[in-house]
N, C-alpha and C positions, 0 to 999 in steps of 0.2 A: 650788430657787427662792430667788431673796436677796427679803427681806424687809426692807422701809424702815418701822419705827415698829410693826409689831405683831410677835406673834410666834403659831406656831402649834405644837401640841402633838397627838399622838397620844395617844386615849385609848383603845385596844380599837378599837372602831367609830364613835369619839367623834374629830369634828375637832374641836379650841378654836380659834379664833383672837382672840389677844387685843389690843385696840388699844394700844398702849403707848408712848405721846407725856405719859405723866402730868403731865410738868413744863410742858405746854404745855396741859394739860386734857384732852390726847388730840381737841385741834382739829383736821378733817382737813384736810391738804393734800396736795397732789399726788399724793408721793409713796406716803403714807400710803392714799388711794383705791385706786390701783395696784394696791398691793400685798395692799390687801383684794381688789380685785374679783377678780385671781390666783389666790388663795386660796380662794377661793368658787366660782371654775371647776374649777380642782384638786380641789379636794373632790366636787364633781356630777358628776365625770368619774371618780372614784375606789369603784370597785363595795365596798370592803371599807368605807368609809363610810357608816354608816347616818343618821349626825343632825350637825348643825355647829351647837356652840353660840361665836356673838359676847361675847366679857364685853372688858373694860377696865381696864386696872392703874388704879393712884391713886384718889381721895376720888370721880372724877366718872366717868361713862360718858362723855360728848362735850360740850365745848362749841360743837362746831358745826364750820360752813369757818371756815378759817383765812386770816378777812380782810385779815391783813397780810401775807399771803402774797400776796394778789391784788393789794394796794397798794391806795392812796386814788384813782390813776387809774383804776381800774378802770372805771368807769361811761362813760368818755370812749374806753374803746374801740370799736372796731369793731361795731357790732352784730351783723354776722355770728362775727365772734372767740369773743365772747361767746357768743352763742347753742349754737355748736360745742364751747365749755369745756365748758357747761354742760350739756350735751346728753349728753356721753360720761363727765363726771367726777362729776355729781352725779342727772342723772334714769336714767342707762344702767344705772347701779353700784347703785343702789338697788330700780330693779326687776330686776335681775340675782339681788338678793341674794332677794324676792321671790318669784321665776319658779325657784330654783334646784330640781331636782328633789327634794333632801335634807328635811326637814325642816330649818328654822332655828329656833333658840331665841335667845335676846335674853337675858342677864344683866346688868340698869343700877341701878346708884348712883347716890346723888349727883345732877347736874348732865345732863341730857339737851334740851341746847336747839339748836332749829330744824335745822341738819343731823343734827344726834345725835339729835335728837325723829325725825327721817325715819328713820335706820337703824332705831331701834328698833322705829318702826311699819311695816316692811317684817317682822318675824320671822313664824313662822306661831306661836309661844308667846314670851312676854315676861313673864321672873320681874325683878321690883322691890324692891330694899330698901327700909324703910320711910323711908329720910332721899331717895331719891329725888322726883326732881319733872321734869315735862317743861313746854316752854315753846316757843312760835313768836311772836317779836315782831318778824318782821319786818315787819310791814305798818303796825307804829309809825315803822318802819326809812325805809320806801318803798319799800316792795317788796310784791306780792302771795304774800305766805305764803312757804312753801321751795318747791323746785322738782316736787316730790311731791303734790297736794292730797289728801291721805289722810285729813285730819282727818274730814270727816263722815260716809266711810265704816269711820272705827274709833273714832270715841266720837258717832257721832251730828250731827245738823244745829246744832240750839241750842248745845249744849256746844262745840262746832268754832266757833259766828260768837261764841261767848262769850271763846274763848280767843284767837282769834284779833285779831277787833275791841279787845279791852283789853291783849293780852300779856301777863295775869296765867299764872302757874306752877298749872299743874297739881301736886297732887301723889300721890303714890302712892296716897295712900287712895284718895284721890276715884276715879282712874284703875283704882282696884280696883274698886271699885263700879261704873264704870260699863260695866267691861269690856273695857277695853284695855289690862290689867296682867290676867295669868292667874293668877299667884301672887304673894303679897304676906308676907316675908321680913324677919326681922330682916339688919343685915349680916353676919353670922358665918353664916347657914344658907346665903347668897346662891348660895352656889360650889358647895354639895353636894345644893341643891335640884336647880338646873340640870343639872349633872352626873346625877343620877337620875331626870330623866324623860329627857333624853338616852338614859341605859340604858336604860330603860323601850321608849321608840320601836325601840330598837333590837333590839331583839329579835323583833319583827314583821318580816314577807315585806316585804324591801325592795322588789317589784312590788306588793304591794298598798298599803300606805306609799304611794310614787310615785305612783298612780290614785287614793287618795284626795285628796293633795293637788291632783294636776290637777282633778278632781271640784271643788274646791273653790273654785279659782280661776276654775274656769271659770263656778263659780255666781255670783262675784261679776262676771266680765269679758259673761256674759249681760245684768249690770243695767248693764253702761254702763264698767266701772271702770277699763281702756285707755284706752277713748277719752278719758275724762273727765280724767285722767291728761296725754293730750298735747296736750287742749285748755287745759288749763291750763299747762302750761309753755309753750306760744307766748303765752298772756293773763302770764304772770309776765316772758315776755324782753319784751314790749312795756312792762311798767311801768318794766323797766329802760331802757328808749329813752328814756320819758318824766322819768326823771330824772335825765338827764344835765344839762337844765339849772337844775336845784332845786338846792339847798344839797349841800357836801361831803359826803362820809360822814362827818367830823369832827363838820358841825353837825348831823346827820343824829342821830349816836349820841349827842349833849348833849342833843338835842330830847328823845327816847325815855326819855331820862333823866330827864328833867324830867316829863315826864307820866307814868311809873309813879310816883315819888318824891311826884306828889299826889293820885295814886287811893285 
């Protein structure tokens, strides 16, 4: 398989795939989605595969989509264009990564905002170093949150309209405590924690592995968490219909700027 911007490593029974855009922040675009979501099929389809762990070269985990990828027109497209991007490149790929039958681990540093904040809250385990921090400010942006609304069902109701409503940065700690950071790592341990619960999972009956995670999804998709999910990306493409005719993205991201800068 050719790989655009990550790469992927065999470890034993260990898939790594690691995002590797670092001079870019490891921002996804296009190509880079692809080539994860690829990877993550390959892997769930791959029986010698027991556990797939996501990490990221450079200082950050993700800073997110790769908005100048989309252009500043972006908002002036098509609504249906739109909706169809965003439908297969950022809600399909994320609960792919989710849904995948493997177990997923999540390894982030550094910088994990709003797309990046989504991948990682898709893993079924997510080790954290401690300069880590996660963040969704889009709705400072003009947007209703990321294309995912996971936030209050993986840090709760308040702490979700808390982070959300201010776009203040979560960071590791707090995220440890409240339990959506499973382990909580200096950077030097970050890569050999991961890597050994990886082993760890994998040494367990990959069919009972597999039925407990469905077990588990299915306990949360009983209380709502599908639907909830695609009710909220048709409530997210309609904020973007709505602002197409509101200020650029340009003054869009000086505004946001301006209101963290006097919180």
């Amino acid at each position: 398989m050719t790989a655009q911007h990550i790469r992927i490593e065999r470890l034993g029974a260990i898939e790594r795939i690691t995002l590797a855009r670092p001079e870019k922040r490891n921002a996804q675009n296009k190509a880079m989605l692809e080539s994860l979501d690829a990877a993550l099929k390959r892997a769930g389809s791959d029986d010698e595969v027991r556990a797939v762990i996501v990490a990221a070269d450079g200082p950050d985990f993700s800073a997110g989509h790769d908005h100048k990828e989309l252009g500043d027109d972006y908002l002036q497209r098509p609504t249906v264009e739109r909706y169809q991007f965003e439908d297969r490149y950022y809600l399909e790929i994320a609960l792919c990564m989710r849904n995948l039958t493997k177990p997923v681990i999540v390894q982030a540093q550094g910088a994990c905002i709003a797309g990046g904040f989504m991948i990682a809250a898709m893993a079924d385990l997510l080790i954290a170093s401690e300069d880590a921090y996660f963040s969704d400010p889009t709705v400072l942006l003009g947007s209703a949150a990321v294309e995912v609304l996971f936030h209050p069902w993986a840090l709760g109701d308040r702490l979700a309209r808390d982070i959300l409503f201010t776009g203040r940065k979560l960071t590791a700690t707090e995220a440890h405590q409240r339990g959506f950071v499973t382990r909580l790592v200096s950077r030097d341990e970050l890569e050999a924690t991961a890597l050994g619960i990886a082993e760890t999972i994998a040494k367990a009956p990959a069919f009972a592995m597999q039925m407990m995670k469905r077990s588990l999804n299915r306990n949360l998709d009983a209380q709502g968490f599908s639907v909830m999910m695609s009710a909220h990306f048709d409530t997210h493409q309609l904020v973007h219909t709505a602002s197409k005719s509101s200020a650029s993205a340009a003054d869009r991201l000086a505004n946001f700027k301006n209101i963290v800068a006097g919180s």
